[in-house]
N, C-alpha and C positions, 0 to 999 in steps of 0.2 A: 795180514788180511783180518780185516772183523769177523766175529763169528755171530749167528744166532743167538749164541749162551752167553755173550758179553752182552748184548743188546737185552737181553730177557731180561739180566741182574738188575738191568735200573728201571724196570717197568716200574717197583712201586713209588719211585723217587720222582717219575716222569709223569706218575699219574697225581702223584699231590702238587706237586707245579703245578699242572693242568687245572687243577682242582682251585689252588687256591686265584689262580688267576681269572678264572671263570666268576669265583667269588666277588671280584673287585674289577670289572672292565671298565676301562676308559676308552676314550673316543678322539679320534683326532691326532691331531702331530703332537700333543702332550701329554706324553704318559708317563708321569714322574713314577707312580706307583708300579707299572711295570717295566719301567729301566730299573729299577731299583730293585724287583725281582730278578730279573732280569742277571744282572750283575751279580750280586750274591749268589744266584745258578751257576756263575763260570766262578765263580774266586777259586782261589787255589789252580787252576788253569794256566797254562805255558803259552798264556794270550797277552798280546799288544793291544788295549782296547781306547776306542776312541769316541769320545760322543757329539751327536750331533749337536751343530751351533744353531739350526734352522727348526730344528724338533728334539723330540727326545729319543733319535737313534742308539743303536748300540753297532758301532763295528769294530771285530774282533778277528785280529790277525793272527793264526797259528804258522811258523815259522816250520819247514821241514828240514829234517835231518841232512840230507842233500839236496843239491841243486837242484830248479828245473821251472817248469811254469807255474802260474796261480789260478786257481778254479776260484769260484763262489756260489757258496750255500746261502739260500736268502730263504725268510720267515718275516709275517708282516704280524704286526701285536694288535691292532686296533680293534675295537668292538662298535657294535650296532647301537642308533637312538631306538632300540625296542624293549617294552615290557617283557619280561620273560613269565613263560606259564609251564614250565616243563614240571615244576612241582619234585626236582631233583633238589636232595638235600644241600646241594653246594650250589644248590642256582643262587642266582647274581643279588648281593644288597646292594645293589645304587639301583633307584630308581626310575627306571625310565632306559636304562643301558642295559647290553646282553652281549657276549658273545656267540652270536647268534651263526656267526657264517664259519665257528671252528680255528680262531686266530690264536687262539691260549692253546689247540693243540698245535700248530704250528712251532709258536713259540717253546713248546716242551720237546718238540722233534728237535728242531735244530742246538737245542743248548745237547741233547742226549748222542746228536751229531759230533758235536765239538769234543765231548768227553771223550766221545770213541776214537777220534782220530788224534786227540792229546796223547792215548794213551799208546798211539803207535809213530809217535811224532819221530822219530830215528829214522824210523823207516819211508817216511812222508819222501817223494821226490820231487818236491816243493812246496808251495805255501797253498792255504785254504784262507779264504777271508769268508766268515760270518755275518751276515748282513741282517740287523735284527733292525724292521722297518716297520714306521707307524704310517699313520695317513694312507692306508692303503684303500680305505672307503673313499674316495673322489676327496682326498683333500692334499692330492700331486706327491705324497710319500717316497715314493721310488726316484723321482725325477730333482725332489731334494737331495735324496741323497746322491744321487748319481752327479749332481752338479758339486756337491760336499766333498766327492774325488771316492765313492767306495771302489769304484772300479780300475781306481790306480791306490789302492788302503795298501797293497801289498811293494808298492814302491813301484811298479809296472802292472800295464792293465791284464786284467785277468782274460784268458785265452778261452773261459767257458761257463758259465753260469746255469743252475738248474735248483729247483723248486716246487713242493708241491703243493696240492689243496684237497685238503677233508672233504669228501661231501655225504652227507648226514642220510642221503636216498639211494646213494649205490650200495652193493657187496662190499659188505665189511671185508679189508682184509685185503679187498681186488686193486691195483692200480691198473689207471685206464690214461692210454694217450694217443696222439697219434703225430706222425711229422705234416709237417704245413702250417696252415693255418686250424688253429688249437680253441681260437676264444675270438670272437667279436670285435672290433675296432667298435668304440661309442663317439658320436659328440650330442650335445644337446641344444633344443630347439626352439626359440622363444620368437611369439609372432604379436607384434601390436596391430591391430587394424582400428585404422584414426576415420572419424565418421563426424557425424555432428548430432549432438541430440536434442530433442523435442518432448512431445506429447504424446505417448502410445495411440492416440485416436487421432493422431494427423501426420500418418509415418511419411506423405507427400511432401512433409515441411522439414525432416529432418533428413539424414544420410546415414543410415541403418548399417553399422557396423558388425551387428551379432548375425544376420544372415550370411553375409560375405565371410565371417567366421567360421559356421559353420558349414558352408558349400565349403572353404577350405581344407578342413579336415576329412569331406569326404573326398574331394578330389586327389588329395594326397594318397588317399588308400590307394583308388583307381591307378595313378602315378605309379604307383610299386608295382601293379601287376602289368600295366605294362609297355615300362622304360627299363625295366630291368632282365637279363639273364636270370632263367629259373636254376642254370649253376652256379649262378655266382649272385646268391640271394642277398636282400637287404629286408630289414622292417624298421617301418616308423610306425612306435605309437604315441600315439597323445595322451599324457596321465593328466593335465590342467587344464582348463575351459574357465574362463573369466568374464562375466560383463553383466553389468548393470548393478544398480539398487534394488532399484522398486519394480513391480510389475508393471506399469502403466509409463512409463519412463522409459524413452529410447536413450540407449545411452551414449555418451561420447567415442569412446573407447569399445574394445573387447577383444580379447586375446586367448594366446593358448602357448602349452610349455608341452613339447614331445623329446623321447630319445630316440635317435638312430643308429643304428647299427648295420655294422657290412661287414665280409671277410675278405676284404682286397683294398688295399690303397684308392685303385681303380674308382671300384664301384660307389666306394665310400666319397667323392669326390664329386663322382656323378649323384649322388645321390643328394648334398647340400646343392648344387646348379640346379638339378630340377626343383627340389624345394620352394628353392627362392624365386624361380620362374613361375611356380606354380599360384606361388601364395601371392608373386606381384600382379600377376594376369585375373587373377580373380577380384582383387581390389579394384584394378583399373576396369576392369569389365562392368564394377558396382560404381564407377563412380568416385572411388576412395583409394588410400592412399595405404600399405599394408607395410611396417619396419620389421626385417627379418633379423634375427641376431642369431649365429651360433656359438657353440661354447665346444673349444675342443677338449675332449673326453681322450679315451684311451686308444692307442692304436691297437691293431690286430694283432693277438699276441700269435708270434709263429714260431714252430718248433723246428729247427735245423734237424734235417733228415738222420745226420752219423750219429746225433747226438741222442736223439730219439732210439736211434737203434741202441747206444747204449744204454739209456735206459731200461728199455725191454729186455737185454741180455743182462744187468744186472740186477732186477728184478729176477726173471725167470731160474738162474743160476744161483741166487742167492736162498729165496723164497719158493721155488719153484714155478715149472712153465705155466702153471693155471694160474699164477697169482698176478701176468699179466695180462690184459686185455686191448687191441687195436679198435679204437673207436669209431664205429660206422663214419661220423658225421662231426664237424665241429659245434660247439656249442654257444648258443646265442649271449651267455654274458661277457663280460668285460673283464678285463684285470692288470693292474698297473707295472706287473713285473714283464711287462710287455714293452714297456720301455727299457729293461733291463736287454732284454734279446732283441732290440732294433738296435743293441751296441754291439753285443756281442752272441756269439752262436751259445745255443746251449739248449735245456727240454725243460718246459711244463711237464706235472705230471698230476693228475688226481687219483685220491684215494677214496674207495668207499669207505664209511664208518656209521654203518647202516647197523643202528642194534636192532639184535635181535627181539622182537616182544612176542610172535608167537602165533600174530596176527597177519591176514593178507594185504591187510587197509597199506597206505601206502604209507611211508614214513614222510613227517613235515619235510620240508625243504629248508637248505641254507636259506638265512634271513628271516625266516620266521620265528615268532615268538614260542612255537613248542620244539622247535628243531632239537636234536638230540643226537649226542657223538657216543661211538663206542670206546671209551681208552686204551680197550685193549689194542688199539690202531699203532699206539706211541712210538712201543718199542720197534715195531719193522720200519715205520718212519724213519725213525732215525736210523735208525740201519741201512736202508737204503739208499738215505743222504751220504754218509757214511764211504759207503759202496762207489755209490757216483762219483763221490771224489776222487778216492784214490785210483779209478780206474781212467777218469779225464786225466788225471795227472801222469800216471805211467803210458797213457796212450800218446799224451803232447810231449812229455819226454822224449820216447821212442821216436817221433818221427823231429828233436830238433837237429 
């Protein structure tokens, strides 16, 4: 079993990772820079490692001492297209990039995961695969890899999967989850409305596409309040609005780009039907003709109930019962290791990494350009990955 006092020893080791990879984020499914941290993190390691052919994955097989099932720890590496302002000594030199959403501490959890369970590898009652994933920002990361085979890395598919995420606005220190539905299912919302255009002072002679534009976007609100179950919530919002040049110029065109989100298959279903009824019945209603397009986003990330409970029990037993939390309510973003748990059973989990400053103001949020992580988050991170594993592992033992 790991201890607290193995996980402590490599906090400062965990925290200059952390450090230097905050320093240099990449973006995307190509992160030569941090594969290549990455890798020299595990050398010396009693790992099978494999890299991706579709990105710059990392998966890393630890082989147990005896027989028995294969768990997976996953960690996603990628960083945000954002300015950083945190005015922290090891904030980001590339310009324009940040790890802004806490992905470099991820990646320092799970390499500090891996050491701890190398170093009990005899005792292991099966295998651990390491899942170190890029393109976790909307650029399909997980679903690479998952087609790349990590969920068969161990020679058979793994029986449970779990992962967690930093967030920069909770209690430091606290992990928070809950079983069910955990995160958001997204897709995303692209609407053309095809009109004809004129002369602003003779809208009688053209076919006014930016009206019907926008009676759609309010209709859409309306829509949500009420086609839908106030249990089983959805929202669309519209971040783009498009049309025209000039003032005086009815344009041809005019559109709008929203994301939706839902916490059920169901609703989420229902929700792109009405959309598209909604946004065609308004065109036709104008006279015009409206092209709906959606873009499938992420499904609903859900947390399997035993595994959830394991969590909570390895948390509370490890770290103690206050250091975990059951969360009232799922939370409205998205997240791609949610196609990890549409394969197989296993828990999300978040971590607050809310510093301290002394102040009641509210701390930035993930994504932001001042967002700000605690390190001293790392070591129980990894400990807790740690923990989860070997206790999935002696639990799927047990009952084969």
């Amino acid at each position: 079993m790991t201890t607290m006092s193995d996980a402590s020893l490599m906090q400062a080791d965990l925290t200059e990772l952390r450090r230097s990879l905050h320093r240099r984020p990449e973006i995307g499914l190509d992160l030569p820079q941090t594969q290549r941290a990455v890798l020299a993190a595990l050398e010396g390691l009693p790992l099978e490692i494999t890299l991706g052919s579709s990105s710059t994955s990392v998966t890393a097989v630890l082989r147990g001492g005896r027989p028995g099932p294969a768990v997976l720890l996953r960690g996603d590496m990628d960083a945000l297209p954002v300015t950083e302002a945190t005015g922290l000594e090891y904030a980001s030199e590339i310009e324009g990039v940040m790890h802004a959403c806490g992905h470099d501490l991820h990646v320092a959890m799970l390499v500090g995961a891996a050491r701890l369970l190398c170093a009990r590898r005899e005792t292991l009652q099966g295998d651990v695969v390491f899942m170190f994933q890029p393109g976790e920002e909307g650029y399909d990361g997980a679903r690479l890899m998952i087609a790349e085979g990590v969920l068969e890395a161990a020679g058979r598919r793994v029986s449970a999967a779990y992962g967690l995420h930093v967030s920069s606005y909770r209690e430091r220190g606290v992990f928070f989850s809950r079983p069910g539905p955990l995160m958001s299912g997204s897709h995303e919302l692209r609407v053309v409305v095809e009109g004809a255009g004129g002369h602003g002072s003779l809208p009688h002679l053209s076919r006014d596409p930016v009206n019907a534009a926008a009676e759609m976007v309010t209709a859409l609100q309306s829509m949500v309040t009420r086609r839908f179950d106030i249990f089983d919530p959805v929202v669309l919002s519209v971040g783009v609005f498009r049309a025209g040049t000039k003032i005086n110029i009815v344009p041809d065109e005019a559109g709008f780009e929203a994301t939706l989100r839902s916490f059920s298959p169901a609703a989420g279903a229902l929700l792109r039907a009405e959309t598209r009824r909604v946004c065609e019945g308004v065109a036709a209603a104008h006279g015009l003709t409206a092209v709906v397009r959606f873009t499938d986003g992420f499904p609903v990330t859900v947390n399997d109930r035993h595994h959830h409970d394991v969590a909570g029990a390895v948390v509370s037993q490890t770290l103690g019962a206050d250091r975990f939390r059951l969360m009232d309510h799922p939370v409205a973003a998205s997240e791609d290791f949610s196609f990890v748990l549409n394969e197989v059973p296993g828990c999300y989990v978040h971590l607050g990494a809310r510093v301290d400053t002394g102040s009641d103001a509210p701390a930035a949020p993930n994504h932001s350009a001042h967002a700000v992580f605690d390190d001293g988050v790392l070591s129980d991170g990894a400990l807790v990955l740690a923990e989860l594993a070997l206790r999935a592992l002696r639990n799927e033992a047990a009952v084969r």
